[in-house]
N, C-alpha and C positions, 0 to 999 in steps of 0.2 A: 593410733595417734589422736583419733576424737574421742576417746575415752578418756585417754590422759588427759586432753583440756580440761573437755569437765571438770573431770576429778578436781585441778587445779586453779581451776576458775568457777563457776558455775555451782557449790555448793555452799549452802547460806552457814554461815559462820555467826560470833559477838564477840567484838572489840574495845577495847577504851577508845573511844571518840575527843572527848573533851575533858583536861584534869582542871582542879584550881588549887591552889599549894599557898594554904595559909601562911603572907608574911613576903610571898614572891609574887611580882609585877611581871614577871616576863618568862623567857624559859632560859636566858644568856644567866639569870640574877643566880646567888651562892645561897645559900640558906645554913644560917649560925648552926653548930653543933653537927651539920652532917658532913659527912666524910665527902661525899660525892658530891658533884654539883648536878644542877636541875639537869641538865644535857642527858647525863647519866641516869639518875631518876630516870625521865622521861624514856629512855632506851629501854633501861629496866622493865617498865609497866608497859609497853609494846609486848614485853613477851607473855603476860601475863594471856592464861586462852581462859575464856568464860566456855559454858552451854549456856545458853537464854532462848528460848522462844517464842519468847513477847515481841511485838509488834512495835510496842510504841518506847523509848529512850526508856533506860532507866538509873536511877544515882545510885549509888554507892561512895563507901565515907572509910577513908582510913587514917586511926588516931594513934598515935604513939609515942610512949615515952623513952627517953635514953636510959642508959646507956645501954649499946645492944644493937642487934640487925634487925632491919624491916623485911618479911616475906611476904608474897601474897597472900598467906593465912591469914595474914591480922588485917587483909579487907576486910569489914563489915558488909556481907552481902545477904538480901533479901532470900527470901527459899525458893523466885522464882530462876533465881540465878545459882551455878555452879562453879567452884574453878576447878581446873584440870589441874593445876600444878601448884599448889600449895609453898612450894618449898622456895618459888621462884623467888630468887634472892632482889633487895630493892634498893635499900639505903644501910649506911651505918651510922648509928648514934652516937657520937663521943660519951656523954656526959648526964647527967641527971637533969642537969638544965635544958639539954635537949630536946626538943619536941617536931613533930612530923604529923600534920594535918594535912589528907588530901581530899577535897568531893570529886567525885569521878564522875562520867555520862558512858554509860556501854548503850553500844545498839545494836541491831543485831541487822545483817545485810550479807553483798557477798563482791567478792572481788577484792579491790583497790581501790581505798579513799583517800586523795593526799589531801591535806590540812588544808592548804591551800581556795579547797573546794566548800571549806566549811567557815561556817559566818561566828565569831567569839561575839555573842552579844554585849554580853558585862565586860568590866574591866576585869582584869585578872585570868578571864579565862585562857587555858593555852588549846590551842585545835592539835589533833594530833594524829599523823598517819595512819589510818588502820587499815589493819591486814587481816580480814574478815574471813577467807578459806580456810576450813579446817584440816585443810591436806597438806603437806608441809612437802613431801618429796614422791613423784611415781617414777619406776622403772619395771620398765617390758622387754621382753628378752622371747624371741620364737625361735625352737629348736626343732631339730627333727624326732618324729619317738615313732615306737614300733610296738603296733597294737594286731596279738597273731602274727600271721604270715605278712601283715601288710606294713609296707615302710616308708610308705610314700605320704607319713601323716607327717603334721606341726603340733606341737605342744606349745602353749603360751603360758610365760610367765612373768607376774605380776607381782612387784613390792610396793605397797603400799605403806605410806608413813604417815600417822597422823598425829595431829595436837596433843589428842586424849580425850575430846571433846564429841569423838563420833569415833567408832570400832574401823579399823578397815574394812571388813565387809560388809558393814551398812553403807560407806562411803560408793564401794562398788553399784552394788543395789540400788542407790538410790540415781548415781552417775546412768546406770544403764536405763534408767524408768525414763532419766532426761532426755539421752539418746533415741530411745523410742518414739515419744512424743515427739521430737524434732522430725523425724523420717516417716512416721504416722500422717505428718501434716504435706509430705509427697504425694504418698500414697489416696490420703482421705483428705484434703484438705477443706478447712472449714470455711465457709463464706462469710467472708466481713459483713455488714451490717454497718452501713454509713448512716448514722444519725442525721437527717437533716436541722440545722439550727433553727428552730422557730423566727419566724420573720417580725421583726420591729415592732409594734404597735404604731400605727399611724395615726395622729390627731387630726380629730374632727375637722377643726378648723382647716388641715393639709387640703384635705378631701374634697372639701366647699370649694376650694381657690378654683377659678375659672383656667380657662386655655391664654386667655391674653394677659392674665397676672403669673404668667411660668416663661414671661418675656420671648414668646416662640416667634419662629416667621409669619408676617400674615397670612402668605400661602399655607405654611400648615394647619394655622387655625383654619380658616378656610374652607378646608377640606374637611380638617372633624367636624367643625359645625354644619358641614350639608349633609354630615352624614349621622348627623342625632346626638354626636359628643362634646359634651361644653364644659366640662368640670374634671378634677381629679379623679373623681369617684368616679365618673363614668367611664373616662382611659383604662381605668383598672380592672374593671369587669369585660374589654375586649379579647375576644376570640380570634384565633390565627385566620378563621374564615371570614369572618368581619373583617378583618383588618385589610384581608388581600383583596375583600370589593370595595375598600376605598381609591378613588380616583386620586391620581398627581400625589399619591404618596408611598414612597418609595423607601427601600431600604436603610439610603442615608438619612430621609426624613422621621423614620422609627430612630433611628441612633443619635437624633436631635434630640425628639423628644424624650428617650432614656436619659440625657446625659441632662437636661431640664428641669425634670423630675427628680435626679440623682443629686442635684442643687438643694433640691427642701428635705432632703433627706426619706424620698421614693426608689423603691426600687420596683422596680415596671418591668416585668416579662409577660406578652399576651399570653390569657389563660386558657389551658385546652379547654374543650366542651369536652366534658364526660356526660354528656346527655346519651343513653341508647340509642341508635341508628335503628 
């Protein structure tokens, strides 16, 4: 059963993303000379399956004259793109006066994209569901088989159906490479690596500001000041062991002065000593 997902989910696919349909505002509007309406179009070029490889969007332009059927053939597509199905039926043209312009956007991704989740910058543009997996139907079937004397085997079997856009058994091979690395990362699991965010740049001027200009209690000025600390800069350079032979201050009075600090835009945790013992 986690094969079949994969298969169904999980392999990257290219879709129509975005059309624009010279002459139409919307996807409800008719367009003179065609048989069908945009709804239909639109249904249409869903089913169209590209191969793409490319990473980044690409356009694609379909132009055409009546009288006569529109198929996927007569996209104009780049040689980094393919279509699987040529023959995919699109529009019909009445007339000579007919005409049927469309810029397309394919991308290439994987899953389920409702339109919904995508942004039409220009006027005109329509967003449009895509259906990115190139697997279209799996069915598994485990029977009993009898290899030699022995009967107590299972045979699996496996239909796979695809677009045209990847063989079944690439589809397979590449499902189980997925699988692997999923259950690899049980087995051997790699350790994250948390980047820490580089810390703010703090202005000079912060640094200089004394203990009585961070509005504290005078008891905690107080204390820092008997014990050598008069400025921002110098809070900042305190060690955990420094900090605990200061006299009358206290845990809550560390979470004054962070929250102080946290005012000018400081952020104050005492520094360890990495000095060698």
């Amino acid at each position: 059963n986690s094969l079949r997902r994969v298969l169904l989910t999980s392999l990257p696919g290219a879709a129509i993303t975005q059309i624009k349909i010279n002459g139409v505002k919307h996807k409800f509007s008719t367009l003179e000379g065609m048989s069908e309406d945009v709804i239909d179009l639109i249904l249409n070029l869903k089913q169209v399956r590209f191969k793409y490889d490319g990473e980044k969007p690409v356009k694609l332009e379909l132009e055409k004259n009546g009288p006569g059927q529109v198929k996927a053939g007569d996209i104009k597509a780049p040689a980094t793109v393919q279509i699987a199905n040529k023959d995919q039926f699109l529009a019909s043209l009445a007339d000579k006066k007919s005409k049927l312009k469309i810029e397309m956007t394919v991308e290439k991704g994987f899953g389920y994209l409702p339109a919904e989740m995508q942004k039409a910058e220009k006027l005109g543009l329509i967003a449009l569901d895509a259906s990115f997996t190139p697997v279209k139907r799996v069915f598994y079937q485990v029977e009993a088989t009898r290899v030699g004397q022995r009967t107590d085997l299972d045979k699996l079997i496996l239909e796979i159906t695809t677009d045209g856009t990847i063989k079944p058994k690439e589809a397979l091979k590449a499902s189980a490479k997925t699988l692997i690395a999923f259950f690899n990362q049980i087995v051997q699991p790699k350790k994250v690596e948390v980047k820490q965010e580089p810390k703010p740049e703090i202005y000079e001027e912060t640094t200089r500001l004394t203990l009585e200009e961070l509005d504290l209690p005078t008891r905690i000025v107080n204390a820092l000041r008997k014990s050598g600390y008069g400025t921002v800069a110098d809070l900042l350079g305190i060690t955990p062991d420094n900090l605990a032979k200061i006299k009358n201050l206290g845990e809550k009075s560390i979470k004054t002065v962070q929250a102080a600090l946290a005012k000018k835009g400081v952020s104050w945790e005492p520094v360890k000593d990495e000095t060698p013992s």
